[in-house]
C-alpha positions as CSV (number, residue, x, y, z in Angstrom):
1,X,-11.5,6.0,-44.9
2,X,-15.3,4.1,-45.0
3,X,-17.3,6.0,-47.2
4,X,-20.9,6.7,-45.2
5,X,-22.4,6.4,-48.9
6,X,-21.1,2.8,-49.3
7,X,-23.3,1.7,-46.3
8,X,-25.6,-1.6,-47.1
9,X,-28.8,-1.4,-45.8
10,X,-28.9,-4.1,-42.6
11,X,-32.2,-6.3,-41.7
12,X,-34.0,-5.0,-38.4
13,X,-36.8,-6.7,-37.2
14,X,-39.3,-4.2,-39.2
15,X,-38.9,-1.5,-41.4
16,X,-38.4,2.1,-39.4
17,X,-40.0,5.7,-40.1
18,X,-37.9,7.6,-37.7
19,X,-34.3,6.6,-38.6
20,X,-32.0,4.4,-41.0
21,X,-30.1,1.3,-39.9
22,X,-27.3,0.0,-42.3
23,X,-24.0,-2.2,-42.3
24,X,-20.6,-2.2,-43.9
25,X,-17.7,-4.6,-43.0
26,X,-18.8,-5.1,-39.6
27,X,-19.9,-1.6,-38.2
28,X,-23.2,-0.3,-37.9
29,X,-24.2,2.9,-38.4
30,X,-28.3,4.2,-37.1
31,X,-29.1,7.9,-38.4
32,X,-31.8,9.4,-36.7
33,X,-33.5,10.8,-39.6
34,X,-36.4,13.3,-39.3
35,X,-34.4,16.1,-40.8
36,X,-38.0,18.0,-40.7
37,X,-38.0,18.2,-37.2
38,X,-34.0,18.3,-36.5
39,X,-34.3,14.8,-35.5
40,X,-36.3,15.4,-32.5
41,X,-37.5,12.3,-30.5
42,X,-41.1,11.8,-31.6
43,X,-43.0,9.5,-33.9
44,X,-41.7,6.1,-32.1
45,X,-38.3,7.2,-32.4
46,X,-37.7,6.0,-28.9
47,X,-39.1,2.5,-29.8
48,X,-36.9,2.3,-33.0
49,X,-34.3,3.0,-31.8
50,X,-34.4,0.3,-29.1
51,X,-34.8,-2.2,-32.0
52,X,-32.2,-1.5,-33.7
53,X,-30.2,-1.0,-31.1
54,X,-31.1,-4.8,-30.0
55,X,-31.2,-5.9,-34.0
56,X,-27.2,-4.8,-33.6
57,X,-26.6,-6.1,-30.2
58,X,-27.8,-9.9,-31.7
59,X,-26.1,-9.8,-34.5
60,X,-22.5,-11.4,-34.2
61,X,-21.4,-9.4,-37.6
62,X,-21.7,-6.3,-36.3
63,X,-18.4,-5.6,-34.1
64,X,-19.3,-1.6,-33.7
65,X,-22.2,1.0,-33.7
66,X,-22.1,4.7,-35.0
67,X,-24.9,6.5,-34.2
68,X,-25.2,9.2,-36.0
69,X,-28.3,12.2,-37.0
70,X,-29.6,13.1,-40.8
71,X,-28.2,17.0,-41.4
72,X,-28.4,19.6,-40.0
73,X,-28.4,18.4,-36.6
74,X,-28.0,15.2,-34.5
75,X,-30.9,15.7,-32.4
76,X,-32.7,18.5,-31.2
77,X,-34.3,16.4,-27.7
78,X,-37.9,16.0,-27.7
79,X,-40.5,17.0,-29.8
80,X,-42.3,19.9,-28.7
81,X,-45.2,20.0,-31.3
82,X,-47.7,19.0,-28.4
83,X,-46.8,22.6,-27.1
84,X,-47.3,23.0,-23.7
85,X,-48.5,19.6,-23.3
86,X,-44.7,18.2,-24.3
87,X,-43.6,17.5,-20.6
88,X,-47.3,17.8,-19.0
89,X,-48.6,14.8,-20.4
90,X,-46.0,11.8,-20.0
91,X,-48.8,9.0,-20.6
92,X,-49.1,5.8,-18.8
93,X,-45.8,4.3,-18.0
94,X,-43.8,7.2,-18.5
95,X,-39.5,6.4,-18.1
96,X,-37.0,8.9,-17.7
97,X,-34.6,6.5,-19.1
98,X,-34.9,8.0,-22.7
99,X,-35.4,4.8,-24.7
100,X,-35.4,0.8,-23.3
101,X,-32.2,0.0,-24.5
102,X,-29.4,2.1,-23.4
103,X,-26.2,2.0,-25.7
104,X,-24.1,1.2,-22.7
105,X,-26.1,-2.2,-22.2
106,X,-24.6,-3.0,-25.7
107,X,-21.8,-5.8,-25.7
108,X,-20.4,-3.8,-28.6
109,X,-18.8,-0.3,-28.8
110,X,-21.1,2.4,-29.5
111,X,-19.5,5.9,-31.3
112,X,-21.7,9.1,-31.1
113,X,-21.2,11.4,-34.2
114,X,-22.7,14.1,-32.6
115,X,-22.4,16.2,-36.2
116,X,-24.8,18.5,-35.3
117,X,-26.9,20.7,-33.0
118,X,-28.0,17.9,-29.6
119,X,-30.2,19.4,-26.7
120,X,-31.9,17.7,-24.2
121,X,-32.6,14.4,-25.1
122,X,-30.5,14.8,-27.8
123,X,-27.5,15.1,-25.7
124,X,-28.2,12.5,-23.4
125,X,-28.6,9.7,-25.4
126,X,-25.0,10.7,-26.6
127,X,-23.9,10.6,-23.7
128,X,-25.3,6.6,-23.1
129,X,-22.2,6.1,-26.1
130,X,-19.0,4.7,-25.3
131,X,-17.1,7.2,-27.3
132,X,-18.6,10.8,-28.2
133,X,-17.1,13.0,-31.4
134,X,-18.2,16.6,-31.5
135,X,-19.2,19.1,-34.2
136,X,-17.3,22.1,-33.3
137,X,-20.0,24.8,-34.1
138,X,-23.2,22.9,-33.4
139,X,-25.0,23.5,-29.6
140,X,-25.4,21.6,-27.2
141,X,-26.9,21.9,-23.5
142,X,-29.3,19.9,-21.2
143,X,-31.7,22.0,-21.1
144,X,-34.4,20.4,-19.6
145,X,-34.6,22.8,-16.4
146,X,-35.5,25.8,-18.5
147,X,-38.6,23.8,-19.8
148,X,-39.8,23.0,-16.5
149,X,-38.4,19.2,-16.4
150,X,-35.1,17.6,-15.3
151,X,-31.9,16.0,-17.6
152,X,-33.5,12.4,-18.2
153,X,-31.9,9.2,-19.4
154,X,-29.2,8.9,-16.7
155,X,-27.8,12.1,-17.3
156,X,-27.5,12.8,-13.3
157,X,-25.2,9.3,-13.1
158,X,-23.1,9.3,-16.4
159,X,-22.3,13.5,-16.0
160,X,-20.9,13.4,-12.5
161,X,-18.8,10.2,-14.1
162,X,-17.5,11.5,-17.2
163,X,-17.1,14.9,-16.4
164,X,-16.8,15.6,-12.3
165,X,-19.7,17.0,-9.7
166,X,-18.7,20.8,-10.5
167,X,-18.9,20.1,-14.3
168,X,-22.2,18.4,-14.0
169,X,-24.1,20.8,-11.7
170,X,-22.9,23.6,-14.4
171,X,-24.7,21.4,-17.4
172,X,-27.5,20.5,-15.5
173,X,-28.7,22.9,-13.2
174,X,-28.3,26.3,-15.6
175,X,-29.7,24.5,-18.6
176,X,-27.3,26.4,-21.0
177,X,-25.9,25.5,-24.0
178,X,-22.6,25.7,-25.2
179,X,-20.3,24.3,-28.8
180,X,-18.2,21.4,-29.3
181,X,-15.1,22.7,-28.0
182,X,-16.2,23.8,-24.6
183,X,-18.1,20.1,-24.9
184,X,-14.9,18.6,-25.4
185,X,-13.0,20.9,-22.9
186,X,-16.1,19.6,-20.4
187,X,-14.6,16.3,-21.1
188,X,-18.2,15.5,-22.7
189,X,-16.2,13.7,-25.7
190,X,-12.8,13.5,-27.1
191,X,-12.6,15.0,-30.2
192,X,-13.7,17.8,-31.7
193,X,-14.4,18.2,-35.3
194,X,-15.3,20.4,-38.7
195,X,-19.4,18.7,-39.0
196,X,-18.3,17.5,-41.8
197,X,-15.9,15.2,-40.6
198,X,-17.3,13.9,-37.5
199,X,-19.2,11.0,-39.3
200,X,-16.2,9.9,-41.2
201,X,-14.3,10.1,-38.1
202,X,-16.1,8.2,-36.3
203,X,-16.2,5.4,-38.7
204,X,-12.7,5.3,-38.9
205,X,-12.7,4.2,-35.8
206,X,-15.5,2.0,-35.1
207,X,-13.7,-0.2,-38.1
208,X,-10.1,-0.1,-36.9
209,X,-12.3,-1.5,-33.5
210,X,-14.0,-4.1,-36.2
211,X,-10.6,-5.1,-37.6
212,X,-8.5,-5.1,-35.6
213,X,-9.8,-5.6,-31.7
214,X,-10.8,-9.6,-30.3
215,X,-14.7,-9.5,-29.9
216,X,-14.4,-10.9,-27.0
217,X,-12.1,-8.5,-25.2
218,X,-13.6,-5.2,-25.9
219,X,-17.0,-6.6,-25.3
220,X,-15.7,-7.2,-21.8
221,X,-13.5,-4.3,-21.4
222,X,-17.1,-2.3,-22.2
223,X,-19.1,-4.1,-19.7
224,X,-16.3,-3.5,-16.6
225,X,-15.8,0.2,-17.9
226,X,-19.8,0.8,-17.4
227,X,-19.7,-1.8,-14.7
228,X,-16.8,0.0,-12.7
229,X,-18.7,3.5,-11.6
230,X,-20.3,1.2,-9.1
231,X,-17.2,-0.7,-8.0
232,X,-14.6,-0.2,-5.9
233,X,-10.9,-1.3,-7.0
234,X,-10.7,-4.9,-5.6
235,X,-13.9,-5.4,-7.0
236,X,-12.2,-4.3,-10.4
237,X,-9.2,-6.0,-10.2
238,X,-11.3,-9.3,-9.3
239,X,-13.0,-8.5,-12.7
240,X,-10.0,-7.6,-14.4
241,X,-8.6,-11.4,-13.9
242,X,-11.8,-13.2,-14.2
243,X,-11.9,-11.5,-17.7
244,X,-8.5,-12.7,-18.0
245,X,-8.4,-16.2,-17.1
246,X,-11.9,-16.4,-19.6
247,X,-10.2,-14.7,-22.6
248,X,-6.6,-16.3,-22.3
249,X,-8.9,-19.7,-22.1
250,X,-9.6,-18.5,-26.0
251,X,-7.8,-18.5,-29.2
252,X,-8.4,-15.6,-29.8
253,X,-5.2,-14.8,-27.3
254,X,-3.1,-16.8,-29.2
255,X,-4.1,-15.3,-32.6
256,X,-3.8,-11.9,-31.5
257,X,0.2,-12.3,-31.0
258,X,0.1,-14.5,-33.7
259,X,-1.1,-11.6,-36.5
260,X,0.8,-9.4,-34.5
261,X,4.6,-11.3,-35.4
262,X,3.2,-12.2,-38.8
263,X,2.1,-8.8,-39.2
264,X,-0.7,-9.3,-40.8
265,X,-4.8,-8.2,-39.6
266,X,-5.9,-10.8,-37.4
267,X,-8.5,-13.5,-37.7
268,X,-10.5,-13.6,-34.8
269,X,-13.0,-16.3,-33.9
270,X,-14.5,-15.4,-30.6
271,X,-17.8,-14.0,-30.3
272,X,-18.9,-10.4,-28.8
273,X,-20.2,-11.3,-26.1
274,X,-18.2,-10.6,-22.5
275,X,-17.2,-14.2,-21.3
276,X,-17.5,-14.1,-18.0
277,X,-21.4,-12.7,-17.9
């Protein structure tokens, strides 16, 4: 199993105060990292995040992202050391959107190891992951209605997705919190775990996804699985042979049966990038 210690530091495009960006073998992993402050969003966090979420999303090396939050939480939402100004004051060009760069605009898988507490903010940008692995005795919530505010950064179209209207109107309109097994049970993530596994967990994965999965195909798959909340099922099955017909065009189709017969890992050469956008 990848060793979170063995991570190389990776080059983003300047050096970040609010989290840690590093590589090993193909996989990414971004820690939020202002333990002081439980990893609350403040301090350019939001903008940093963005850049290395882009620095990732350029770089053909990287086949998967784990995002991830400095112990003893993942994220705690926003800051609140304005006070009562927190939600009062939004500034000039304000966004609900929670940062510029969503993780489901990514052409490559992004893993949430939620390994600690994630509230607000916190939660949400979890939920903009691709696959979510919970701590089983951390809390989580959307809280945002008890503080005078709404869920932000699409919670009110990813919730109703993932998890069902009824399921979403209890998260967002009580604002309560709850641990990683009623997350789970919400259908929030998919696996729930001791807090110290989750990070190893979910780097498991993300490099069996590195090693073994075309580029090409689960940057694809990704986009039509975002993609398909707004389509109906023609429209998907269109999709679903357009994507076909582009990556059957590829080597990459031939290698994977190849490595498979030969068993043996295989040796992909396509980029990840979704063909047919």
């Amino acid at each position: 199993m990848p060793n979170a210690k063995a991570l190389q530091p990776m080059t983003p495009s300047h050096e970040y105060r609010t989290l840690l960006l590093a590589v090993d073998s193909g996989v990414a992993t971004i820690t939020l990292s202002r333990p002081e402050r439980r990893n609350a969003v403040g301090d350019g966090m939001r903008e940093e995040l963005a850049d290395a979420y882009r620095t990732c999303d350029r770089d053909d090396g990287v086949r998967a992202v784990v995002l991830t939050g400095a112990p003893p939480a993942f994220c705690a939402g926003a800051d609140l050391a304005a006070g009562e100004d927190t939600f009062a004051s939004p500034g000039s060009g304000f966004s609900a959107a929670g940062i510029d760069v969503p993780a489901f605009t990514l052409s490559k898988p992004v893993i949430a190891a939620v390994n600690g507490h994630a509230i607000g903010l916190g939660l949400t940008l979890a939920l903009q992951c691709d696959l979510r692995f919970f701590a089983a005795d951390a809390r989580y919530g959307i809280v945002q209605v008890r503080r005078g505010v709404v869920g932000d950064a699409y919670s009110h179209w990813v919730l109703p997705r993932l998890v069902g209207i009824a399921n979403a109107a209890e998260i967002l309109l009580t604002g309560t919190t709850f641990d990683g097994h009623r997350a789970v049970e919400l259908g929030l993530g998919s696996r729930v775990l001791d807090a110290d596994d989750v990070l190893p967990a979910a780097l498991e994965v993300a490099h069996d996804i590195a090693t073994n999965t075309a580029p090409m195909s689960v940057a694809a798959s990704k986009r039509l699985l975002w993609d398909s909340f707004d389509l109906d099922r023609a429209a998907v099955g269109r999709r679903e042979t357009e994507i076909h017909l582009a990556v059957m065009g590829h080597d990459d189709a031939r290698e994977g049966v190849r490595a498979h017969l030969e068993n043996r890992a295989p040796e992909w050469t396509g980029r990840p990038v979704d063909p047919t956008s």
